[in-house]
C-alpha positions as a printed NumPy array, in Angstrom:
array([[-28.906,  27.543, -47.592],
       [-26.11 ,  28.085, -50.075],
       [-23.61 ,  29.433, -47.767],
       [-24.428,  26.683, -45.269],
       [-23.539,  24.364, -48.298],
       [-20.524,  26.198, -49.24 ],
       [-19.058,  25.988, -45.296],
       [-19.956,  21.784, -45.779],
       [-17.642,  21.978, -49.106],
       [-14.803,  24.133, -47.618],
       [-15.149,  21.897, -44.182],
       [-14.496,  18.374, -46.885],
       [-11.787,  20.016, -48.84 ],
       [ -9.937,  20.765, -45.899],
       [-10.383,  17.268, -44.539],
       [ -8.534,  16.254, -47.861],
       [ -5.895,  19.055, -48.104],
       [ -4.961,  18.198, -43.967],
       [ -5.079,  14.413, -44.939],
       [ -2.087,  15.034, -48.004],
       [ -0.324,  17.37 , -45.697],
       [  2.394,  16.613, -43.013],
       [  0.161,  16.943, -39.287],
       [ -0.001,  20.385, -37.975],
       [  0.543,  20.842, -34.605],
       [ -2.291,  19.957, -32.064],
       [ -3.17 ,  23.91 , -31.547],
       [ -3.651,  24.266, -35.001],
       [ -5.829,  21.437, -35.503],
       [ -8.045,  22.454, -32.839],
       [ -8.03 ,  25.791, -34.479],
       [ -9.286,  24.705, -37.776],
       [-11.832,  22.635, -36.054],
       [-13.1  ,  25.309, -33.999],
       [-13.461,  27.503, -37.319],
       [-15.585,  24.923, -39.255],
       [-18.059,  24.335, -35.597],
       [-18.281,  28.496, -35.684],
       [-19.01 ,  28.769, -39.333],
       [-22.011,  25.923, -39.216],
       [-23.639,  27.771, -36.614],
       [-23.155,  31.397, -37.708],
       [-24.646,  30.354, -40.989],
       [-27.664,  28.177, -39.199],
       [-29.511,  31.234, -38.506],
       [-30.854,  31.289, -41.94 ],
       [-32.151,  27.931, -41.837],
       [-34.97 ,  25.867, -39.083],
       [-33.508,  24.417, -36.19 ],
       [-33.794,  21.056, -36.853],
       [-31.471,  21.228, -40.044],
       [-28.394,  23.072, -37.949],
       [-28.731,  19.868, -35.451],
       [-28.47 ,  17.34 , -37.896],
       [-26.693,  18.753, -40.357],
       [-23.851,  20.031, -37.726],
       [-23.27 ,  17.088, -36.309],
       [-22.267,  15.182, -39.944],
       [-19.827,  18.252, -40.512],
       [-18.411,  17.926, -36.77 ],
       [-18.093,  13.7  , -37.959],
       [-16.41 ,  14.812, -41.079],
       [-14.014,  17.59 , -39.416],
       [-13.148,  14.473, -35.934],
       [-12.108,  11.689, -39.214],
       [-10.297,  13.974, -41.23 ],
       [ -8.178,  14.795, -37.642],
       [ -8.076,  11.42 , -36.7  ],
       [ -6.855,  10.197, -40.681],
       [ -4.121,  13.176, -40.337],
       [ -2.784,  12.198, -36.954],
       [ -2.869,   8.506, -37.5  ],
       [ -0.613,   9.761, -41.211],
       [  1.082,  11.415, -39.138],
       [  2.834,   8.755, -36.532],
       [  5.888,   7.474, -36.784],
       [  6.967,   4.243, -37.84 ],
       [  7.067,   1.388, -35.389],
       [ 10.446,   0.753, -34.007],
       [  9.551,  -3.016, -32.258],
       [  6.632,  -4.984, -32.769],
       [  4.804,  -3.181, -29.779],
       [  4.06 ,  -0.502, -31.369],
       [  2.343,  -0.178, -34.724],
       [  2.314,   2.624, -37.551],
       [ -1.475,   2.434, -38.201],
       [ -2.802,   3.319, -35.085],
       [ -5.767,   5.826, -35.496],
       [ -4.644,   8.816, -32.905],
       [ -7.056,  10.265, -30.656],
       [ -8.535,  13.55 , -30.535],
       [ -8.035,  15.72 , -27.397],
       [-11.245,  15.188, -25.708],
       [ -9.864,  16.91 , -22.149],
       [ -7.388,  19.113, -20.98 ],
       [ -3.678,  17.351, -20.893],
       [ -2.637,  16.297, -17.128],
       [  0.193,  19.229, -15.546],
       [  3.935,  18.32 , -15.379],
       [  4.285,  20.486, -13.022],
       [  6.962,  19.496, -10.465],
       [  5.628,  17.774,  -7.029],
       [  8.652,  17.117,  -4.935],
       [  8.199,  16.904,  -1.603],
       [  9.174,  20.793,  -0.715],
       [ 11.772,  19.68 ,   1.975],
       [ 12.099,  16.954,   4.491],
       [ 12.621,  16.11 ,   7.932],
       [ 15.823,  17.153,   8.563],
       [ 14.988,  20.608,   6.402],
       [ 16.203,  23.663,   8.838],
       [ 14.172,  25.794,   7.758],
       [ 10.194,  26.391,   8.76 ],
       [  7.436,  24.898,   6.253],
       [  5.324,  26.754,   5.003],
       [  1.621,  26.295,   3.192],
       [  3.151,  27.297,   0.064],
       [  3.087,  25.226,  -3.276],
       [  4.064,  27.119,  -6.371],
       [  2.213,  30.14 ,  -6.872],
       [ -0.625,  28.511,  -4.556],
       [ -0.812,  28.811,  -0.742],
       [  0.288,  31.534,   2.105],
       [  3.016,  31.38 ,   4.899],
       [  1.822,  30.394,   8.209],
       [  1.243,  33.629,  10.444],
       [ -0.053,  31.58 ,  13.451],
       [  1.878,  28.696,  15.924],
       [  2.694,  24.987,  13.94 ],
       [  4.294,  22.036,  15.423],
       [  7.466,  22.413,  12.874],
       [  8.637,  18.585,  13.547],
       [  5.034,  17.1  ,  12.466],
       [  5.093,  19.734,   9.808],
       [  8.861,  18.515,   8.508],
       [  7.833,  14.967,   8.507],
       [  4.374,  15.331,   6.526],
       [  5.698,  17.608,   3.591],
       [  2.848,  16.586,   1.481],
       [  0.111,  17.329,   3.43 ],
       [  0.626,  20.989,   4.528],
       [  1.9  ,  21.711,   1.053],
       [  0.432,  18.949,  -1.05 ],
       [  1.5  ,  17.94 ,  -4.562],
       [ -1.112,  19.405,  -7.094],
       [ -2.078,  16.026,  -8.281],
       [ -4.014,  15.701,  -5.017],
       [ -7.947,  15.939,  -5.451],
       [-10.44 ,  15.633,  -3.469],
       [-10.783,  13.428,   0.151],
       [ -8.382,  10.246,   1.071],
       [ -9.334,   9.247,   4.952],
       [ -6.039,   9.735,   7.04 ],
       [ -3.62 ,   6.434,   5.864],
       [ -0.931,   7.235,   8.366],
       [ -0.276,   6.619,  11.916],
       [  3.032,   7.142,  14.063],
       [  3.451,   4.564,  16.403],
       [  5.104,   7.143,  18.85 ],
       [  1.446,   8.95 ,  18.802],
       [ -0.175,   5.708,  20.514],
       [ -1.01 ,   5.703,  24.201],
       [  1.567,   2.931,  25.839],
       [  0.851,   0.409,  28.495],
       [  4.114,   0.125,  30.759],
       [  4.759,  -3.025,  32.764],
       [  7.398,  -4.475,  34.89 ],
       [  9.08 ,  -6.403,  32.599],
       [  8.588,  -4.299,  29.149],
       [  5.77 ,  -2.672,  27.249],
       [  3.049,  -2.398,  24.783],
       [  1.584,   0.128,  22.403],
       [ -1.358,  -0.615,  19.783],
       [ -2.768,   0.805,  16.513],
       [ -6.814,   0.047,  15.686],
       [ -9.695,   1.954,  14.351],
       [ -9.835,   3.971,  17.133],
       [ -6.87 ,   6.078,  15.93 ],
       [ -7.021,   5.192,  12.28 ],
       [-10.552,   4.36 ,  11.597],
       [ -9.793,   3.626,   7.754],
       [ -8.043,   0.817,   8.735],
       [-10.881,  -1.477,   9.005],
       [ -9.762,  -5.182,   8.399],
       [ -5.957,  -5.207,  10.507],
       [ -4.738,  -3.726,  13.813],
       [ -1.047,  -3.477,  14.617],
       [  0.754,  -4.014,  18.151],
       [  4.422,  -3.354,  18.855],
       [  5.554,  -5.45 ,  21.955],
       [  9.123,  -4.858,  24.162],
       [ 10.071,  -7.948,  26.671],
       [ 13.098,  -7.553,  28.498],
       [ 15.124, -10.91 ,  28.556],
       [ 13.476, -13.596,  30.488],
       [ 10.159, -11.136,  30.576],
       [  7.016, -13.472,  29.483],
       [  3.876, -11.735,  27.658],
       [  1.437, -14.571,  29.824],
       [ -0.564, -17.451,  27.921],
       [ -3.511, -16.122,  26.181],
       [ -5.427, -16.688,  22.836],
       [ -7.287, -14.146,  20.673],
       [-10.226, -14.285,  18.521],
       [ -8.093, -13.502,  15.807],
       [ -5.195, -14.667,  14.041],
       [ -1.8  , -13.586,  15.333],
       [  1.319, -12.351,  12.934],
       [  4.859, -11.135,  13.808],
       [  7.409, -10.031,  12.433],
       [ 10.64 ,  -9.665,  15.279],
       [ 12.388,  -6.521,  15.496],
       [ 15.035,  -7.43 ,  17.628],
       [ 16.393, -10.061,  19.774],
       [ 14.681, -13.4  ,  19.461],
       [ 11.662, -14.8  ,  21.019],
       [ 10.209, -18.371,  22.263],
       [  6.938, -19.188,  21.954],
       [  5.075, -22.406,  22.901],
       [  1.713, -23.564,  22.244],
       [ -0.555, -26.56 ,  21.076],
       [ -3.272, -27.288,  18.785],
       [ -7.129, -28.212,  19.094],
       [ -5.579, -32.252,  18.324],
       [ -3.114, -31.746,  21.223],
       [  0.076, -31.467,  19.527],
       [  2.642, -28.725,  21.1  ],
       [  5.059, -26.642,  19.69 ],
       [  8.314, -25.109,  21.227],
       [ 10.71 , -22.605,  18.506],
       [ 12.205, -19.698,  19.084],
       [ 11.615, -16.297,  16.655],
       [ 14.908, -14.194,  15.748],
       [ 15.184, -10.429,  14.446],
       [ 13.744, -10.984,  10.998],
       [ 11.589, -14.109,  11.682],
       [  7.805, -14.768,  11.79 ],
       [  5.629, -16.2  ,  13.727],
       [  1.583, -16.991,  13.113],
       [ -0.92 , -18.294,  15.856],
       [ -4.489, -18.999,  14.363],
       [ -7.008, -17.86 ,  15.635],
       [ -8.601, -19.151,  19.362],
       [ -5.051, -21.287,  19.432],
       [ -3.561, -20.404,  22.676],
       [  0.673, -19.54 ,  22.878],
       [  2.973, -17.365,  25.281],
       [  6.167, -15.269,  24.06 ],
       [  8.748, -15.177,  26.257],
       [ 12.559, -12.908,  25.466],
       [ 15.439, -15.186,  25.363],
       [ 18.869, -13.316,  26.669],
       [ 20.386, -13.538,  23.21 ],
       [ 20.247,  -9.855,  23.461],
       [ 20.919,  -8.949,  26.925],
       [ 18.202,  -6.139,  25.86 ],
       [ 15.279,  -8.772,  25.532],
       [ 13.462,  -8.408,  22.488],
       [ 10.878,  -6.127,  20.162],
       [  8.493,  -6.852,  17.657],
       [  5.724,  -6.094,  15.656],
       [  2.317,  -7.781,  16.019],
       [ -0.442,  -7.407,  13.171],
       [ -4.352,  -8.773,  13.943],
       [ -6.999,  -9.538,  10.727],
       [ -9.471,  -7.31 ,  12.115],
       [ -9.428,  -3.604,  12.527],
       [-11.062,  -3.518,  15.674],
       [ -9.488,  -5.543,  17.734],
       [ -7.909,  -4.025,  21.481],
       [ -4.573,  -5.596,  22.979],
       [ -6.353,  -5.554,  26.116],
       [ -9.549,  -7.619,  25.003],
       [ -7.323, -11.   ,  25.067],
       [ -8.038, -13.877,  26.408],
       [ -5.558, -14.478,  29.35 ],
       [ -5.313, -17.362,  31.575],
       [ -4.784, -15.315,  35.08 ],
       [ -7.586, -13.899,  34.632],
       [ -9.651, -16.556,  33.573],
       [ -8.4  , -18.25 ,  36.686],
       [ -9.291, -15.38 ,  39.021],
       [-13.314, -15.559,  37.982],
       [-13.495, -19.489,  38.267],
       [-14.629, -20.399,  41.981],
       [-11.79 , -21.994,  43.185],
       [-13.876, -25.631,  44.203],
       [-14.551, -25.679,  40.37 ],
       [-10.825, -25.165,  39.899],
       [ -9.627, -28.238,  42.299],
       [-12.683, -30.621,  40.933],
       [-11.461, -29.302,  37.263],
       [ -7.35 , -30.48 ,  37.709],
       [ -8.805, -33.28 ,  40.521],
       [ -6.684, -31.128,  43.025],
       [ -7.236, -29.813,  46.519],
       [ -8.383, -25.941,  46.963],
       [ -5.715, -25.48 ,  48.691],
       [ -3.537, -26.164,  45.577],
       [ -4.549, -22.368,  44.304],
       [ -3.915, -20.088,  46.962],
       [ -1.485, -18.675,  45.355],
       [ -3.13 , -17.858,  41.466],
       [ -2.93 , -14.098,  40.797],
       [ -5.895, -11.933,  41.549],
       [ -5.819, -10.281,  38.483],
       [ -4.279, -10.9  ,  34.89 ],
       [ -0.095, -10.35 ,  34.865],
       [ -0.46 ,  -9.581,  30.848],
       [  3.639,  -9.068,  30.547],
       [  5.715,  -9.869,  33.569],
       [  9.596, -10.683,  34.203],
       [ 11.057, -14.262,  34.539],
       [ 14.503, -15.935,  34.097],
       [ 15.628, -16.23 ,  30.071],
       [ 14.284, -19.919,  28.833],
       [ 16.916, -22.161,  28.417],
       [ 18.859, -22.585,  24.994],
       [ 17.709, -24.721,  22.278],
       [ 14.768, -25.98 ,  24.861],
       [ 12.684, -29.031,  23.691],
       [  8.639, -29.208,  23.902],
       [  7.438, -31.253,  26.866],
       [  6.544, -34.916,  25.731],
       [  3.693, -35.482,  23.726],
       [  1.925, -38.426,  23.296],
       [  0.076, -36.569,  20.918],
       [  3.528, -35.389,  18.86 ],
       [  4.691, -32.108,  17.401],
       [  2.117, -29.82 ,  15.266],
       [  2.273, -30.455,  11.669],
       [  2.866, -27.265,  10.29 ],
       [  5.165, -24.797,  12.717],
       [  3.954, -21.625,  13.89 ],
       [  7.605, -20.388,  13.162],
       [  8.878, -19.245,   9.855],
       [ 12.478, -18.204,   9.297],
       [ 12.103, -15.322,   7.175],
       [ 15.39 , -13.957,   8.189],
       [ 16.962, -17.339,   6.301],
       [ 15.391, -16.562,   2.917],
       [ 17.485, -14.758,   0.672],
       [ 15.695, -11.895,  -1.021],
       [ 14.912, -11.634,  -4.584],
       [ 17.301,  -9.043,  -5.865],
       [ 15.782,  -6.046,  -8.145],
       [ 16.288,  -3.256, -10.145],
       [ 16.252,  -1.035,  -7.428],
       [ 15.503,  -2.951,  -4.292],
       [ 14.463,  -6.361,  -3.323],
       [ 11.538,  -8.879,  -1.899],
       [ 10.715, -11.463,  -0.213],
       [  7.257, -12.56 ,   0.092],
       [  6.351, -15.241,   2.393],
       [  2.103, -16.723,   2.151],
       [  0.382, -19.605,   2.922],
       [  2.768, -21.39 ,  -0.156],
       [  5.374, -20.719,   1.796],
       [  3.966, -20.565,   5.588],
       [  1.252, -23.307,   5.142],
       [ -0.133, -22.792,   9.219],
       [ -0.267, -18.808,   7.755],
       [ -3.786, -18.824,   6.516],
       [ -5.147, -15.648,   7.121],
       [ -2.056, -13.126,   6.904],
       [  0.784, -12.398,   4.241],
       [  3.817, -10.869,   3.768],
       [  6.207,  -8.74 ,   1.518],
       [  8.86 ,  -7.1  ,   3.014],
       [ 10.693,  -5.201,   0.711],
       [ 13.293,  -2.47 ,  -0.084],
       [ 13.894,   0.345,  -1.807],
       [ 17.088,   2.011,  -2.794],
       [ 17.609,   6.516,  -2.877],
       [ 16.15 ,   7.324,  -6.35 ],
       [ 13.741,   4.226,  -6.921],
       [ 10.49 ,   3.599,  -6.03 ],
       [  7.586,   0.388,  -5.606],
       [  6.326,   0.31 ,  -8.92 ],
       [  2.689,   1.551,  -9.566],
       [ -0.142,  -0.962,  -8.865],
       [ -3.009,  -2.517,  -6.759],
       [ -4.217,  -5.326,  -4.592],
       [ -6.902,  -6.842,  -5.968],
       [ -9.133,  -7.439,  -3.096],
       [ -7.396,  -7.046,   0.599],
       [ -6.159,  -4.679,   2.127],
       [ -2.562,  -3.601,   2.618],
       [ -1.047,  -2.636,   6.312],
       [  2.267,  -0.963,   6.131],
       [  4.931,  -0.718,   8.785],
       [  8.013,   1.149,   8.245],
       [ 10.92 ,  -0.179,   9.398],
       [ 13.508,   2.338,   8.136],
       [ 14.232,   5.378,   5.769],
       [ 11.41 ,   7.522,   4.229],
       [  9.354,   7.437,   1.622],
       [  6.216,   8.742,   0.079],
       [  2.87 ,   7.296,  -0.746],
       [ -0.192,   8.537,  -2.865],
       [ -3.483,   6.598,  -2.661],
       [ -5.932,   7.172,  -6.02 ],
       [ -9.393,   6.393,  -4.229],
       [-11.407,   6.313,  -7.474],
       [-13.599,   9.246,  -8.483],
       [-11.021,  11.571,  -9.105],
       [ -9.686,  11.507,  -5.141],
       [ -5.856,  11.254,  -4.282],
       [ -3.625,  12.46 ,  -1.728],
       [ -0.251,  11.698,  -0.729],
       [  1.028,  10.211,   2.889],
       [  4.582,  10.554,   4.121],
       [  6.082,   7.521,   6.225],
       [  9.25 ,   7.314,   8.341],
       [ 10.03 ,   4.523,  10.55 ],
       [  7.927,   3.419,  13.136],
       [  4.779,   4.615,  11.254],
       [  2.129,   2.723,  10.01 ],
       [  0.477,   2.618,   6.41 ],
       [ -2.541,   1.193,   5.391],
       [ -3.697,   1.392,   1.893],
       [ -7.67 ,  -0.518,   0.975],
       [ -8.418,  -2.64 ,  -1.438],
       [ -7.631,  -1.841,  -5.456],
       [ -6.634,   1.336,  -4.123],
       [ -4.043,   2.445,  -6.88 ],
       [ -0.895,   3.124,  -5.236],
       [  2.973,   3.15 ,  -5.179],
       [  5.654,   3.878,  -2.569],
       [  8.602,   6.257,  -3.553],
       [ 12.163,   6.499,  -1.595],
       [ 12.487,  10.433,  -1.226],
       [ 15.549,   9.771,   1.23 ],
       [ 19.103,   9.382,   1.125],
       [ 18.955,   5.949,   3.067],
       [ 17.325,   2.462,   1.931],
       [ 13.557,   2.502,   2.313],
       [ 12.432,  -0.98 ,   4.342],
       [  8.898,  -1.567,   4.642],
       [  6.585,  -4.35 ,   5.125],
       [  3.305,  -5.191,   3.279],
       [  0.796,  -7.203,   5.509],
       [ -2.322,  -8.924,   3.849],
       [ -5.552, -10.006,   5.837],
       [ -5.164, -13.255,   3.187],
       [ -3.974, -16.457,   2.077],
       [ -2.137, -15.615,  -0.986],
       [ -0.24 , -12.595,  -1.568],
       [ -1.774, -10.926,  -4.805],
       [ -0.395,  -7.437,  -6.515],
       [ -1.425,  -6.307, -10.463],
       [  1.345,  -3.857, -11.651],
       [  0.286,  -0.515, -13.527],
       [  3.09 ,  -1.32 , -16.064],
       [  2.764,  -4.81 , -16.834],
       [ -0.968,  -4.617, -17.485],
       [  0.002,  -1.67 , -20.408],
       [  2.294,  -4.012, -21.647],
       [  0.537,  -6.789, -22.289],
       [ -1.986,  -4.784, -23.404],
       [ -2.201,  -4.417, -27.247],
       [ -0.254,  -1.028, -28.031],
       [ -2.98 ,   0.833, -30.302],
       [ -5.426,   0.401, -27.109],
       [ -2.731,   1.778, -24.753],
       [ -1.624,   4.877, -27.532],
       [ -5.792,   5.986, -27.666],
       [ -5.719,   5.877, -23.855],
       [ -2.642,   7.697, -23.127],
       [ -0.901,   9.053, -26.542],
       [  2.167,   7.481, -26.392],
       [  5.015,   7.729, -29.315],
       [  6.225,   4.749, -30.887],
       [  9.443,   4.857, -28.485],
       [  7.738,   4.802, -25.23 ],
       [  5.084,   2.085, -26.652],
       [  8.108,  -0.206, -26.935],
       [  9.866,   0.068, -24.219],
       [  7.036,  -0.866, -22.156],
       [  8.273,  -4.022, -22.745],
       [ 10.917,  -4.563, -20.758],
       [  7.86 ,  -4.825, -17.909],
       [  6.199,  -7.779, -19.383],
       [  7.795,  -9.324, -16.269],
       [  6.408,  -7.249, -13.466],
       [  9.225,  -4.922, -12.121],
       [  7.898,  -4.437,  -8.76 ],
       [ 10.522,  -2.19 ,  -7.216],
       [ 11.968,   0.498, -10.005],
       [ 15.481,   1.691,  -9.788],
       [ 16.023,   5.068, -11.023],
       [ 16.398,   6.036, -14.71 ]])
């Protein structure tokens, strides 16, 4: 018992000589802690069981404050008023995270073969590999050691979808059934030659584009009876709510026609499950059709047999008008001019984002559409509660999702592919080209809603954020040049 007492008495006075001292290093002050924990229990042999328990865990209290007092002595002085010189340090309670480098270990245009090789971890590849798919997805063959455990696949090439050719242009779609983590949106990417028409239809859901190229009219009309005639550039939107029936038809301002991009609130929906008026018109007997337009029979000889879903037709006219309407125009067009809105400069990139606010007929579907300069990246952070669909429209750049629970992995994009990222999934999107990164961010919502990584630590009182992440004084106050959220970084 009086050895036990002595190891108490030597654990205190070396509380108090630490406390008076400068701070050792971290190693050494888990060493001395480590000594006092072995003492107690080699000397709790001699005594019942009971006593080493209790009597343990007040000398393991006494040996944490006496680290805690000498780190927190210890800390510099506070540069700004972010930081403060008080601040009780924490003790290492887990291993520190790696800095080990995780570049992407070469790119597309790489000429040499990748190989499964990170570091000292991994092998070379001794059977066949598709070296292109390899090039492009760096970080999945050899993935950055921050990866842990399982993502679902976030990435789809729009070149991998199957594509429905018709006279007249083309369509190709991404749903679940090739990315089944993308529950809540479904992309399409349309091609009309000029003049080409993609026929009247409606969908259950809502309808968003964004056009690639050329520029597009569209017409349709509301459940009051209003119409609506604009026509969609490269760089415009347009939105159709859902059940509201429109048509899209190429002008010849290209001679090519036109492209775009369309995006559907609901994961499972199928191009080919639309609602088209052909074939609606095909399955109604044609004596229901005359009573219904108080025509003859006769009058529809001549309806298709079957649905024309895109087919060619001379270019619409130029600045065409809507027919009359004693009804009028809709309130709110379906066409936005995104292509007119100058972005909002930023260290590193820009933004526009265009919602509801800004769109009012846009209620189910927002937008960012954003860039990123060589070197910077999309800041750190999370939607709160929709999802995020991606499309890249140019350069490359790398994403990793943090799925909770300790899972990660990291996606590479290059244009044409599509990203989708769920809900509070932690997140950012890096430039690892030598070209400007543009991307889109699409939103099954109403308002467009992002929390920044950065912003929340600095508005966060800087002795919570130090005890979470250590921080010196320094780094505490320069988190507060993102008290305005950064959203795209430039480089250092």
């Amino acid at each position: 018992m009086l050895r036990f007492a002595t190891a108490i008495l030597c654990s205190v006075l070396l509380a108090t000589c630490t406390a008076a001292a400068p701070a050792p290093p971290s190693s050494v002050v888990s060493s001395a802690a480590s000594t006092v924990s072995s003492t107690v229990v080699a000397e709790s042999s001699a005594i019942p069981s009971s006593a080493v328990t209790s009597s343990a865990i007040s000398t393991s209290a006494v040996s944490s404050s006496a680290i805690s007092s000498s780190l927190a002595s210890s800390a510099p002085a506070s540069s700004t008023g972010s930081a403060t010189s008080t601040a009780i340090g924490s003790t290492e309670t887990v291993p520190y995270a790696s800095d080990d480098p995780n570049y992407p270990a070469w790119n597309e245009t790489s000429t040499t073969d990748p190989e499964a090789v990170h570091g000292s971890l991994g092998a070379s590849i001794l059977g066949p590999q598709n070296v292109p798919v390899a090039l492009q997805n760096p970080d999945l063959l050899a993935p950055p050691t921050t990866d842990s455990g399982s993502v679902n696949n976030a990435k789809w090439p729009f070149a991998m979808s199957h594509n429905r050719l018709q006279t007249g242009g083309w369509a190709r779609q991404q749903n679940v059934g090739v990315m089944p983590l993308a529950t809540s949106m479904a992309g399409v990417n349309m091609r009309l030659e000029a003049g080409a028409i993609r026929e009247l239809h409606w969908h259950k859901t809502a309808e968003w584009s964004y056009v690639l190229k050329g520029s597009v009219q569209v017409t349709s009309i509301n459940s009051d009876g209003q119409n609506y005639l604009g026509t969609a550039s490269a760089g415009d939107l347009w939105y159709f709510p859902p059940g509201v029936p429109h048509s899209l038809q190429a002008t010849d301002d290209d001679p090519d026609g036109a492209e775009f991009l369309l995006v559907f609130n609901d994961g499972a929906f199928s191009e080919d499950a639309t609602f088209l008026l052909t074939e609606w018109l095909a399955h109604v007997p044609k004596e229901v059709l005359a009573k219904n337009f108080k025509a003859s029979m006769s009058a529809f000889d001549h309806i298709p047999a079957e649905q024309l879903y895109i087919f060619p037709s001379a270019p619409p006219p130029t600045n065409g008008a809507p027919v009359a309407d004693p009804a009028g125009q809709v309130p709110n067009p379906f066409v936005f001019h995104l292509s007119q809105v100058n972005a909002t400069a930023l260290d590193g990139g820009s933004v526009k984002v265009v919602d509801s606010t800004t769109f009012t007929v846009s209620e189910a579907i927002a937008v960012a559409e954003v860039t990123v300069e060589p070197g910077a990246m999309r800041e750190l952070h999370w939607h709160p509660t929709q999802d995020e669909w991606t499309y890249f429209l140019g350069g490359s750049g790398r994403v990793t999702l943090f799925a909770s629970e300790g899972n990660a992995r990291t996606f590479n994009y290059q244009a044409g592919d599509v990203g989708f990222v769920p809900a509070s999934f932690g997140h950012y999107v890096e430039n690892t080209g030598n070209e400007t990164l543009h991307y889109l961010e699409i939103f099954n919502t109403a308002r467009f809603q992002d929390i920044s990584l950065s912003q929340w630590l600095a508005l966060t009182p800087p002795d919570m954020v130090r005890a979470h992440l250590q921080l010196d004084d320094d780094t505490l106050a320069s988190l507060d040049q993102f008290k305005t959220k950064a959203t795209v970084v430039g480089p250092k």
